[in-house]
N, C-alpha and C positions, 0 to 999 in steps of 0.2 A: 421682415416682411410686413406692409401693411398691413392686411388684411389678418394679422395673428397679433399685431401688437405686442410680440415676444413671450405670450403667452402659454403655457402647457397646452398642445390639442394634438388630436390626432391627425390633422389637417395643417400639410406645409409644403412650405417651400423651402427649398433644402440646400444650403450649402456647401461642397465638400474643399474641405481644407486641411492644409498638410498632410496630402495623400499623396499616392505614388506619384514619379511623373507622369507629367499628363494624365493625369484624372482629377485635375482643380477645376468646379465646373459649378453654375447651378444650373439645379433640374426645375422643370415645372410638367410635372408628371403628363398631364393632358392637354398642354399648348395652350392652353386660354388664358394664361396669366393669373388663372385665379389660384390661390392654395386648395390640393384634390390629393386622394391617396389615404388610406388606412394605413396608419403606420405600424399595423401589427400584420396588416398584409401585405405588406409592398412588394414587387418582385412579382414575377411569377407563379412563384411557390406557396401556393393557397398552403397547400397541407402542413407545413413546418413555417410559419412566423419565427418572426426574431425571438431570440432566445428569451424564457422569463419573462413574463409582463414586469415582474417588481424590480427587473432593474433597465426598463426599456423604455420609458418613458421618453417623449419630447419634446424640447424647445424650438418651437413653430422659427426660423430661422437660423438653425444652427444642424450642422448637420454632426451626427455621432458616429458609430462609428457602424452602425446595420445601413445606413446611405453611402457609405463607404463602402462596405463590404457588396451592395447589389453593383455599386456601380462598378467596382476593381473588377466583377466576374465580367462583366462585359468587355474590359481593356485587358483579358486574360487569354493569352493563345491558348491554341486546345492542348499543347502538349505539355506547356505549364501547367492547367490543371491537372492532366494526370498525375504530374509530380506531386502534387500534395495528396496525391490519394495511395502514394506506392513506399515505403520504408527504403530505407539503404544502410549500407554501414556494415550489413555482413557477407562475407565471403563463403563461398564450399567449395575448395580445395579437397580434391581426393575423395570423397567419399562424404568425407568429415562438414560437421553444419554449426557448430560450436564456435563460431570464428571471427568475432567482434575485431573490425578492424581496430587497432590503437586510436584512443583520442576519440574514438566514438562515444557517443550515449547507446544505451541499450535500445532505445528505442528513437531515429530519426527520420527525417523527409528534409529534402535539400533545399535549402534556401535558394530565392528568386531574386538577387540583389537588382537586376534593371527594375523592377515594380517595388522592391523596397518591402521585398519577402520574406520575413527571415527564417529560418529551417527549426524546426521542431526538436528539440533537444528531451528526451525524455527517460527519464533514471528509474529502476525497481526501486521499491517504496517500504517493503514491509518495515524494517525498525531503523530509517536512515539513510544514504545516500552509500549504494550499493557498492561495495569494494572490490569489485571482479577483477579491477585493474592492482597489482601489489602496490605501486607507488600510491594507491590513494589510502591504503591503510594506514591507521593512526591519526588522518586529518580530519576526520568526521566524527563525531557520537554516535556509538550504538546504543539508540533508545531500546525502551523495551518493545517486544511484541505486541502487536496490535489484540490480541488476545488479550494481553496483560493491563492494555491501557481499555479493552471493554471491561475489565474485572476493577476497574476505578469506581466505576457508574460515577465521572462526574465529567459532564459536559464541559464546564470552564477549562478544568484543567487541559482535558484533550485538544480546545482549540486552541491554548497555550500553547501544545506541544505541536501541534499542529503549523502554527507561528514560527516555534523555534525551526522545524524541519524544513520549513519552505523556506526562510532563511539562509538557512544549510547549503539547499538543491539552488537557490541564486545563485551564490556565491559560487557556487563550481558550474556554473556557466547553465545550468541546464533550467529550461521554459515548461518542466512535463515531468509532474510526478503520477508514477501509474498506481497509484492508491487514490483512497480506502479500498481495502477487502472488505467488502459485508456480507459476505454470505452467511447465512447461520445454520450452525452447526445440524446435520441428520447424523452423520456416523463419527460413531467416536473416535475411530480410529481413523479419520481421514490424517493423512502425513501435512495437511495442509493449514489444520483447524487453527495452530499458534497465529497466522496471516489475517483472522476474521474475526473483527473489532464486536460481532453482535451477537460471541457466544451460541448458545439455546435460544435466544430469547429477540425477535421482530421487534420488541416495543427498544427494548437497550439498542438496537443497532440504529433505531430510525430517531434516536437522541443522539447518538456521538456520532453517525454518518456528515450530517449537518455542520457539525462543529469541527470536527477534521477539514473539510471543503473549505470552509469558510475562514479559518486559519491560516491554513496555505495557500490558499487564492489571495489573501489580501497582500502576501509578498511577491504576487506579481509572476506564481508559479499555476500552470495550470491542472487541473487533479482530475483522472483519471478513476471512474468508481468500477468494480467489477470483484466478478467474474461472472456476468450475465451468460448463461440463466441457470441453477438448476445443477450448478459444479460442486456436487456435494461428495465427491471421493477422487483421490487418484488413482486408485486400479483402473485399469483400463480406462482411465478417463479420456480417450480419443479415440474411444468406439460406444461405451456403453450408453445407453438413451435414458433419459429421468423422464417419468412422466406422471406428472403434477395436474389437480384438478383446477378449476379454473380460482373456486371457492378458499382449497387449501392454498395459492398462490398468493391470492392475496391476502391471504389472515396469516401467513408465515413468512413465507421466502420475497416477497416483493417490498414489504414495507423497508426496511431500510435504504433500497435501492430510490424508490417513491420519495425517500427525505433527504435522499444527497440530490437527486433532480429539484428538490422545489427551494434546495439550499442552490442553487444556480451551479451543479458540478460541469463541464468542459465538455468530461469524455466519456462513453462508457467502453470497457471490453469484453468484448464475447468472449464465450469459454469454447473451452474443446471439446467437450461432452456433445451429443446428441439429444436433443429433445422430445420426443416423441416419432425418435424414429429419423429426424432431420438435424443437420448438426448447428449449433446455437447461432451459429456465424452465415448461416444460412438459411435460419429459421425465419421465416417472413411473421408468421403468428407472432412470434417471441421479439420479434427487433419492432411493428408496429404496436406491439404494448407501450414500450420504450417512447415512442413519438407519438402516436394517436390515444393511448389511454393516460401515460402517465406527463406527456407535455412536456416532456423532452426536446432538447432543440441542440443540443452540441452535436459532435460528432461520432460516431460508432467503429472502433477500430477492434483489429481481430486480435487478438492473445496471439503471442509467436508462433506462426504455423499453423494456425488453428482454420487456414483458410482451405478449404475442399472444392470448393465451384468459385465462377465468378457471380457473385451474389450484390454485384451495386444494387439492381433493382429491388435488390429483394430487402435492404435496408442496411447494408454493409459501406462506408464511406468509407474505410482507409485498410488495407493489408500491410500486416505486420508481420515479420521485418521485411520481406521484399524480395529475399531470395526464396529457390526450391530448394528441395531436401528429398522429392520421391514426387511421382510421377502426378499423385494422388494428392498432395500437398504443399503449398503455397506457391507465391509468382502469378495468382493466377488474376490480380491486377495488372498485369503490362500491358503495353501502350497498344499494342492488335487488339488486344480481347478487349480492353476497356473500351476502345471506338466502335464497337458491336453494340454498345447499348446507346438509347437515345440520348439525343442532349440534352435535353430536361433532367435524364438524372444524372446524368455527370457535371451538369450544372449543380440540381441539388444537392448532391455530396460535396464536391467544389468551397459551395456557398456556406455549408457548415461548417469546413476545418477553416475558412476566412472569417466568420463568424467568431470563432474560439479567440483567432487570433489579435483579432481588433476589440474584443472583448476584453482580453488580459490586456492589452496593449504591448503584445510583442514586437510589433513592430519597431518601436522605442524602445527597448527594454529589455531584449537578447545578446547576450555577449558578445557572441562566437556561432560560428558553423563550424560540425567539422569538418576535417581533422583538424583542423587551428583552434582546437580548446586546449591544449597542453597547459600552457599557465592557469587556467582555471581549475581545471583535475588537480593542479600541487596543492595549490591555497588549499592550509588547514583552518577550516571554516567551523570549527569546535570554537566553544567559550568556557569560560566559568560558568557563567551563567546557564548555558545548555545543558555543563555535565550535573551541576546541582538541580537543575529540573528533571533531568534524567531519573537522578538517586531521587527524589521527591516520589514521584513518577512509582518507580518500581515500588518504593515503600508502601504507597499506596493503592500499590494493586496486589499486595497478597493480602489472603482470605485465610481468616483464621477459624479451623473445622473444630478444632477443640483446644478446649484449656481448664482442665480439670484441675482442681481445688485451685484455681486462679496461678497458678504459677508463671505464669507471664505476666508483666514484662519479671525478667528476672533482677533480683534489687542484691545487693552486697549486707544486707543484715541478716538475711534468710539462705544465702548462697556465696561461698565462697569459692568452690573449685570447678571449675565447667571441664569437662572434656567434647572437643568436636571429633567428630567420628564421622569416617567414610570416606570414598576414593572420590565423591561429585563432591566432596567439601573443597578441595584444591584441584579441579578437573582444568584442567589449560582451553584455551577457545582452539577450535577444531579450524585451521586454515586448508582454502581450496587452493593456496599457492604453494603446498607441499613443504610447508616448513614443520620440521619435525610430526607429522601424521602417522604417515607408514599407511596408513587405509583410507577407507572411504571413498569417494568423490564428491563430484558437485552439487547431489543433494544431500551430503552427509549436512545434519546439526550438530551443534551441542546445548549442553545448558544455559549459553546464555544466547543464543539467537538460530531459530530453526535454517534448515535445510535448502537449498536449491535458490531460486533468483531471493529470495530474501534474506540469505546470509548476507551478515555483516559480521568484520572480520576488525579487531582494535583492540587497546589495551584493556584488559577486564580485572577490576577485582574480585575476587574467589568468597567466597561463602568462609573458609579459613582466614583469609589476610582481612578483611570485613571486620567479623567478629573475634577475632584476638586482638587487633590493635583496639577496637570498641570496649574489651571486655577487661584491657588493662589500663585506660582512661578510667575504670571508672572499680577496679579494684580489685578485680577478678583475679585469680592463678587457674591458669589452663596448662592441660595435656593435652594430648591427642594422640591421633592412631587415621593416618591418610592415607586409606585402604580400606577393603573390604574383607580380613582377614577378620573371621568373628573370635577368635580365641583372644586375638588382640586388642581387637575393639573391646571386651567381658574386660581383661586387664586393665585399659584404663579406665572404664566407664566404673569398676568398683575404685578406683582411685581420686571419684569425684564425687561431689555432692547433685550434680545433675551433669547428663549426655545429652549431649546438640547432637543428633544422628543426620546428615545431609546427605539425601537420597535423589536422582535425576533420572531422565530418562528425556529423550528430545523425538524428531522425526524432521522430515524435508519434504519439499516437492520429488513429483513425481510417482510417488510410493505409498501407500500406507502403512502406519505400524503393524508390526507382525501383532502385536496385543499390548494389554492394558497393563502392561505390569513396569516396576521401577527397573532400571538395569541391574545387571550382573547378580549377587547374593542380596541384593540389598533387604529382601523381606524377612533373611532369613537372621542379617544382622539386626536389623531393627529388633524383632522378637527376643535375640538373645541377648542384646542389652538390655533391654525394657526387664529381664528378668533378674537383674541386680543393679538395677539403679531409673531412679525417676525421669525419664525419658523425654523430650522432646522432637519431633520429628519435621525437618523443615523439605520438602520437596521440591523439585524445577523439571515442571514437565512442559510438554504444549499441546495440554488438553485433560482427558478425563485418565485417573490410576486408579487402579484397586491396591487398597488397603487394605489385608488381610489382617492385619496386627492392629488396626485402629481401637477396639480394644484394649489391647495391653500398656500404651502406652497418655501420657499425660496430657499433650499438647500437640498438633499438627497445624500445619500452615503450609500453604502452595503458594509458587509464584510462576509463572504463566511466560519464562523465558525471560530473564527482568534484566538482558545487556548488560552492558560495561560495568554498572553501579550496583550488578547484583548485590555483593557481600556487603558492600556500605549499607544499603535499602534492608539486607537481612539484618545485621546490626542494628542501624534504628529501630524496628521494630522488636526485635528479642530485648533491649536493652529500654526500649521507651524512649 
């Protein structure tokens, strides 16, 4: 354009190119030929500008991809747009709402192949690329818990891992991972806390919230932060109300959320809880924090079912997943209800989930729709490289509580016979496809990856196979005793110069822990080993235990759900 000399301004003239059909076009906002237009407000929508100033910037003759995204909304029929505001993919058959069709993502919206649309592919997130389907187990790494990788405190790493996941979720076709969790932690027993990267602690989440986003976004996946607002337990978590002062909001619960927005995150999801009485997903206070305080500019989708009214106006742009389940809950985006509210905002939501999309550049860069991901689902999209960042990963996310008269690492001049002790030492990964279980269900955990949409399901080394192969590399003779039988554990632990005692306990979605204690005997093993021989105590919870026996014994260390590579990452660190 003349009149910019190709210049950086917020004043242009705008080209759009390789866009849909027929939308190849230039604009000249006000007819006069001259370059006009605020390029942070163009559009209609004074109140939500393009996403981020820091990565929105423009070259005065070149159009990106927010002059694409106003102008596509105009060459978009109305019933198209409802389709990117409505989920699909799940069925209810009988009664039943559990019912991902095959070859779906957990979470989808149907591609617009005549506009050159492609359909939202989006996978649960918490430690991996979710194995709810049985043929995708074994193709993926089970990282550790996001939990596990806030107990790093190291930013780098995280957006490494961050890098490898999104990786991962390309390769098996899917455009949408629905991570980071940041919520930080108020109860200890929430079943959910293993899923929330920020701990206790607003300033740790609002460091690795950022670095997670930023990681997986640059493989061209987009990241989903949540569980806005205020999802601080499972009990009744889809009735009870939080309510939070404006002050405590923001000195606790908001700042991580605040640092995945100002890292450029995609999406946010509302939780199911109620907020003061209104539910999160329909909270107008609580979704314009989101866009008018915190500069938000992606788009706002409900947690599955989480939807109660139709709430477009009130700052709700996408229902997830699409169907009902009760009278009361979800569907309540379909194409009647949604043509009740004005066009302005079914523009405005519209204009956000096109936003997201021309931002990641989905458009170029989606595989598949389904059902036609089948070949994408097989590809085992593991490396070397992934599973040794994994083991890296987990090693360095346990916390070591104690270590009395330094007996860690443990050294072969000082220690010859180790016994590992306890039934979580060789405990099998807990499968929702009913191979060899006998109990549980879909929120059942285990120790090495919690409960409900964040289980991941894969080859795991054990805390026993870890440290025996570890501990005879390097000179050790081991017993042991894999159970919880204390007469037997006493037996071998007098048989060794030091007891590795491995103690677990897990939780899932939906529920919270009945309490704070390790599973089965295990306090009362620990205690009566610790009483004939020099003890150490290695843990796998997902969240806060009471140790009663802390005391009695020499050395304790936690690890926070630590995946596949638990017993290698255990190894490394007992051994140095």
């Amino acid at each position: 354009d003349p009149h910019c000399d190709g210049k950086p301004t917020t004043r242009g003239r705008w080209v759009i190119q390789n866009g849909p059909p027929d939308i190849e076009r230039t604009m000249d906002l006000d007819g006069d030929g001259q370059c006009s237009g605020d390029i942070q407000h163009e559009s209609d929508d004074k109140a939500h500008p393009p996403m981020g100033s820091h990565e929105w910037s423009m070259q005065c003759g070149q159009g990106t991809w927010m002059e694409r995204r106003s102008l596509t909304l105009h060459d978009v029929p109305q019933g198209e747009k409802l389709t990117l505001l409505k989920g699909v993919g799940w069925e209810h058959p009988l009664g039943g709402w559990f019912n991902l069709r095959k070859w779906w993502y957990v979470g989808n919206t149907a591609a617009i192949p005549r506009l050159g649309l492609p359909s939202l592919n989006m996978q649960d997130a918490a430690a991996g690329f979710r194995t709810n389907f049985e043929e995708v187990v074994g193709s993926v790494t089970v990282w550790p818990s996001l939990l596990a990788m806030g107990a790093t405190w190291d930013p780098p790493l995280v957006k490494a891992f961050g890098e490898a996941m999104g990786r991962e979720f390309a390769s098996k076709g899917a455009n949408g991972i629905l991570g980071p969790s940041v919520n930080v932690h108020r109860v200890a027993r929430n079943g959910r806390n293993f899923e929330y990267m920020s701990g206790e602690d607003p300033y740790l989440g609002s460091r690795l919230a950022p670095a997670y986003v930023e990681g997986v976004q640059s493989q061209g996946v987009f990241a989903v932060v949540k569980h806005w607002v205020f999802n601080q337990q499972e009990t009744n978590r889809n009735s009870e109300s939080s309510v939070v002062d404006d002050k405590t909001a923001w000195e606790l619960y908001y700042p991580p959320f605040q640092a995945a927005v100002d890292a450029g995150v995609s999406a946010v999801m509302c939780s199911y809880n109620r907020v003061d009485g209104e539910y999160a997903c329909s909270n107008k206070k609580q979704l314009s924090v989101l866009h008018d305080q915190m500069g938000f500019k992606g788009f706002v989708q409900s947690d599955w079912w989480a939807t109660h009214e139709q709430s477009l106006a009130k700052g709700l742009d996408q229902e997830m997943p699409g169907n009902r389940i009760n009278e009361d809950t979800g569907n309540f985006f379909e194409p009647g209800n949604l043509l009740k509210e004005d066009q302005d905002v079914i523009d405005s939501a519209t204009r956000r989930v096109l936003a997201v999309m021309y931002k990641m550049h989905l458009d170029k860069t989606t595989k598949c729709a389904p059902p036609h991901c089948k070949e994408w689902f097989l590809k085992n999209v593991s490396t070397p490289e992934h599973v040794a960042l994994a083991r890296s990963a987990a090693a360095r996310s346990v916390v070591l509580l104690k270590n009395e008269g330094r007996l860690l690492p443990l050294e072969a001049e000082s220690v010859r016979r180790i016994a590992i002790i306890g039934a979580a030492a060789d405990a099998p990964p807990f499968s929702t496809h009913g191979r060899g279980q006998g109990q549980g269900d879909w929120a059942t955990g285990d120790y090495y990856s919690g409960g409900g949409s964040g289980h991941l399901e894969g080859e795991v080394v054990t805390p026993f196979h870890g440290l025996s192969r570890k501990a005879a590399q390097h000179g050790f003779e081991v017993t042991y005793s894999l159970s919880d039988d204390v007469r037997e554990a006493v037996r071998v632990a007098k048989s060794a110069d030091v007891a590795i005692v491995v103690a677990g306990t897990t939780s899932g979605e939906s529920r919270d822990r009945k309490n704070l204690s390790l599973d089965g005997d295990a306090d009362r093993l620990i205690d009566a080993v610790a009483k004939v021989r020099r003890t150490i105590v290695l843990a796998e919870a997902p969240g806060a235990v009471l140790m009663p026996w802390r005391s009695a014994v020499e050395s304790i260390l936690i690890m926070f759900l630590g995946g596949q590579e638990t017993g290698n990452a255990w190894a490394d660190v007992i051994f140095g």
